[in-house]
Every structure is written in structure tokens, then in C-alpha cells.
C-alpha positions, 0 to 999 in steps of 0.5 A, a space after each residue: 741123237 741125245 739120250 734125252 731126246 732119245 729116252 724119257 720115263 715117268 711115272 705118272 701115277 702109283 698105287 696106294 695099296 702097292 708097288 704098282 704104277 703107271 708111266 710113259 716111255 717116250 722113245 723115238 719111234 713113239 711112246 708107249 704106256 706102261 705097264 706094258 707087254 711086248 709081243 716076242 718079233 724074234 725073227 723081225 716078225 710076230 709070228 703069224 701076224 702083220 703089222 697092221 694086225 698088231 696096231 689092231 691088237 693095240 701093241 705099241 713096242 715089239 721086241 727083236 732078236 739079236 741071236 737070231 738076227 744077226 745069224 739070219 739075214 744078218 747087219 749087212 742085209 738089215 743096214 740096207 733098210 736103216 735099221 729093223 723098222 723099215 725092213 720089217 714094216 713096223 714104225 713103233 718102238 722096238 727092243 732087242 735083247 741082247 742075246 745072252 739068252 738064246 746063247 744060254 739057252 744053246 748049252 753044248 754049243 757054246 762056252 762063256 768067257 771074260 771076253 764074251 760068249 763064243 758059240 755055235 751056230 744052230 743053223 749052219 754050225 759056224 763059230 761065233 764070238 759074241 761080246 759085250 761090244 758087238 751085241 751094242 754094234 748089232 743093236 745099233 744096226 738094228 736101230 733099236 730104241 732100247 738095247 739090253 746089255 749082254 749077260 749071262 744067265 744061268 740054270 736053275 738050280 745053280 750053285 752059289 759060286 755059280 751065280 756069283 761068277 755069273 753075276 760079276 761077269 754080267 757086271 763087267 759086261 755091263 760096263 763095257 756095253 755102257 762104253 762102247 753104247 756111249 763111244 757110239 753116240 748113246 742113241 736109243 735107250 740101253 739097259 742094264 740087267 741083274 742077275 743072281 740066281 735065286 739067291 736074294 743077296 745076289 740078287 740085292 747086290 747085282 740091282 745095287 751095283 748095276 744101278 751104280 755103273 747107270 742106266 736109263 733103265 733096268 732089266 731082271 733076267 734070269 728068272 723062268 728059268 724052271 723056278 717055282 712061282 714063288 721063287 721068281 716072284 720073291 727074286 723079282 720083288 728083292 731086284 725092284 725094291 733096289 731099283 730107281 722109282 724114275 727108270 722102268 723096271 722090265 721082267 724079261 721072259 715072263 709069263 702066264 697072266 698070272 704071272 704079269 698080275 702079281 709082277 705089276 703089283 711088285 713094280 714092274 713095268 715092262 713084259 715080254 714071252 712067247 707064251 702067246 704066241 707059242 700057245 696059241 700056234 698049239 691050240 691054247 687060247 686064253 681067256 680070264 676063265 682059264 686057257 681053251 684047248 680048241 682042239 677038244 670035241 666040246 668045241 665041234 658045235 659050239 657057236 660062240 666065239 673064243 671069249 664073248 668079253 673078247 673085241 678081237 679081230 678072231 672073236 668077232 667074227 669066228 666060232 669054236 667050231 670053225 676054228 677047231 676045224 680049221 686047227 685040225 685040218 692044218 689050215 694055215 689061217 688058224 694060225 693067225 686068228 688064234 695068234 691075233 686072240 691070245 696077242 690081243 687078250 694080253 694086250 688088253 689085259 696090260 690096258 685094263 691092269 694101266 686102268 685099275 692103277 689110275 683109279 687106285 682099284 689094282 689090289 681089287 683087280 688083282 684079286 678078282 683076276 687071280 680068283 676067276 683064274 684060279 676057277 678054271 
């Protein structure tokens, strides 16, 4: 399959009052609207969550993860099925991280070098070597429609020479999974990632260079990475404004709906986290009001549903106090109805920034979102 036939992004329409926009990514397995976010499958599944549950909570991409995957069931199991889609029972797009991350993320487990990342495995202590070369190959087994080069994210804080270092061997990395992604046919989309730490003119450099080797579009990585706000916010801006207005632009790893309001009016236009999920398995739901702890006692009588602006599956049809109860008393559909809430408040909040952009309100959203969520 061609790379046209493949991939396409435009943008459809941009803000007048910032960097804001709205756009379309046509992918093989469907398009998808942007600004968007991808609920985290890491597993070939959304934790708690069918298929069918993410269609009702409007998803459109979902994302996979190579790590994780490749270690468990592994390519030999996935390329029975003919990639990902089939095995998983999800017919939309999906993007899989290369797995630079959750290598990172592994610290005494592991040890980066030119070639690649060589690592230890968390679950059966077996050694691995991870390169730019095999992320490509487990991706394409996968049958992604949009890969992410590997790199190699660092801590924060970092020393300078450290990010330097990082930075150019992201590079290096870079250029030869654009090799071997185009030795293999080039299907899918892959795209490249900038680093840099926290440093603007890394961060400058990495966009401008990554830009030149080419990509269909472009990831900025290595931010939440334990930075304040601010900081991830200025290092984003700085990597956008050198990035292509034809080719999307997609924070990885972020983060609060805070966090994805303000990134939307710097440029971007993809998201992912495990925050809704994860929080949501914790008891954390989210409303634009602030976040519910559905384990507090102010919710043993309460009648009314998670948010009453909400159309989810959960809020529908179930009270506070059910499922406060159904949380302390560890019953497993908990898990699901509070998943379904958060997954779908984020999707919707993604549906109602798309809206204020087309109508060129996005400035006055922002405001009135960011205010009512600072009231909590």
C-alpha cells in the first residue's frame, strides 16, 4: 500500500485568535477527526472496556503497545490474526508507540545504546535488544496505521549533555526507521518524535532536524515527564512552531483536560494518557467542575448521576451512591461504568474543543473551561 493511499492529513479549518485547528487523518482503517484523543489499549485492549463500548463513547483511533506486546502474546501470535485489528476486535485505526517509553520507564532494567535499547524483561527476566529496526518490524506485524519511530526519552531534570546525547541518537534512530519503514513498503503512517529535554534550543533543533529527514507527521515526546505545567507547556509550544502546518502534531503521553485545552490552542493535534482510565479504576471521575472521588460519604445517598451534562452509558442510567457502593464492595462492574464515564467525558470534551474551533469561539471556551475547573 502506498503512503498516499495510506495516510492524508489537512486541516480544515484554524483558529483566528491562536494556534488552534481543526483537521482530518484519513488512515486505512477509517478517519478520524482532529483534535483528537486516543484512549491508551497498552495491552490490545482498553482496560475494562469492549469495542462496542468505545464506539458508544465515540473513539475513533486507540493506541497499542509495542513494549508490551511484543513481550506478550508476541508477533507469532498477533500475525495469526493479520495484525492487531482482528485479534483485538477493534476495526478503527490504531497507533502503537514505538516503546522507547516503557524502555525508559524500566531504569535498572535496561541500557541504551547506538544500536538500540537492550533490556530486561518485567515479566520473565529474559534480555532483549530493541532497535530502531525491530520496533518498525513489530509495528508492522501489529499492522498499525501509524507507527512512532523509536527514541529515547529522558528524566527530567536532565543535564544538558544529557539531552544533547539523547537527542541525537533519537535522531540517528529516526533515519534508520524511516529506512527500514520504506525497505518495507512504507504502509501505515510513521512518525518522527522530538526530544530535547526541557532546553528550548534542543528542542528547536530536534523539531527542525527531525522535519528534515521527513515524516508524515510528527510526535513531541519526553514531556510529563515530572516538569512543572508550565514548562511542558512552553517546550510544546517551541517544538510546534517548527513543525509542518500540513502534518499533524501529537503530544504524547498528556494529560489532565487542562492539560489538552491549552495544548489544542498551541497547535496540537493528537493526544493520548492513561489518566482516564487509570483514574477512573481509582475512583477519580471527571467532570468540567473538577474530579469526583466516588468513594467519599457525601455520595452514600446521593441520587443523581457522575455529572448531569453527561450522556454517557454510566450517567444515564446509574447513581453516586450505586456506584460508590459497587467501588467499595470491589465489584468488578465498577470498574467499567466509571472507565466508560471518564473515556467518554475526554472524548466529548475533544468533540466540544473540534466545535468552538470551527466557530472560531476556542479562546472563549478555553477560558470559560479552564475557569470552571479552576472553581473545584
Amino acid at each position: 500500500m502506498s503512503l498516499e493511499r495510506a495516510f492524508d492529513f489537512r486541516v480544515l479549518h484554524a483558529s483566528t485568535h491562536s494556534q488552534a485547528r481543526i483537521g482530518e487523518m484519513h488512515t486505512a482503517h477509517g478517519l478520524v477527526q482532529t483534535p483528537v484523543f486516543m484512549p491508551v489499549g497498552t495491552l490490545g485492549t482498553v482496560k475494562a472496556l469492549c469495542p462496542d463500548d468505545l464506539k458508544a463513547c465515540g473513539a475513533a483511533i486507540i493506541l497499542g503497545n509495542t513494549y508490551h506486546l511484543y513481550l506478550r502474546p508476541g508477533c507469532e501470535v498477533i500475525e495469526r490474526f493479520g495484525g492487531l485489528h482482528r485479534f483485538m476486535g477493534w476495526d478503527g485505526p490504531i497507533l502503537t508507540d514505538s516503546g522507547g517509553f516503557q524502555v525508559f520507564s524500566l531504569s535498572m532494567l535496561r541500557r541504551i545504546t547506538d544500536e538500540g535499547a537492550e533490556f530486561q524483561s518485567h515479566i520473565d527476566g529474559s534480555r532483549h535488544l530493541l532497535t530502531p529496526e525491530k520496533a518498525v518490524d513489530i509495528q508492522n506485524c501489529l499492522n498499525a496505521d501509524i507507527l512512532m519511530c523509536l527514541d529515547e526519552c529522558i528524566g527530567y531534570p536532565a543535564k544538558p549533555s544529557a539531552a544533547k546525547a539523547a537527542l541525537e541518537r533519537t535522531l540517528n534512530w529516526a533515519r534508520r526507521c524511516k529506512e527500514r519503514w520504506m525497505d518495507a513498503g512504507g504502509s501505515g503512517a510513521l512518525f518522527g518524535i522530538v526530544q530535547g529535554g526541557m532546553d528550548a534550543e534542543l528542542r528547536r533543533e530536534s523539531a527542525q532536524r527531525t522535519v528534515d529527514i521527513g515524516f508524515p507527521g510528527y510526535a513531541i515526546g519526553g514531556l510529563s515527564v515530572g516538569e512543572p505545567v508550565e514548562q511542558m507547556l512552553e517546550m510544546a509550544e517551541v517544538a510546534a512552531r517548527h513543525l509542518p502546518e500540513d502534518a499533524p502534531r501529537y503530544v504524547m503521553g498528556v494529560g489532565t483536560p487542562e492539560n489538552l485545552v491549552d495544548l489544542v490552542g498551541l497547535g496540537i493535534d493528537m493526544f493520548d494518557c492513561v489518566m482516564p482510565t487509570r483514574n477512573a479504576r481509582n475512583g477519580q471521575l471527571f467532570t468540567d467542575r473538577g474530579t469526583i472521588n466516588i468513594t467519599n460519604a457525601c455520595h452514600r445517598f446521593d441520587t443523581g448521576p457522575i455529572d448531569e451534562a453527561c450522556g454517557c452509558y454510566t450517567c444515564r442510567h446509574f447513581s453516586r451512591a450505586y456506584l460508590r457502593h459497587l467501588y467499595l464492595s470491589r465489584e468488578i462492574l465498577v470498574y467499567r461504568l466509571t472507565t466508560i464515564h471518564n473515556v467518554y467525558y475526554y472524548l466529548h470534551l475533544m468533540e466540544r474543543i473540534r466545535d468552538a474551533i470551527e466557530r472560531d469561539e476556542f479562546e472563549a471556551f478555553r477560558k470559560t473551561f479552564l475557569a470552571c475547573r479552576n472553581e473545584s
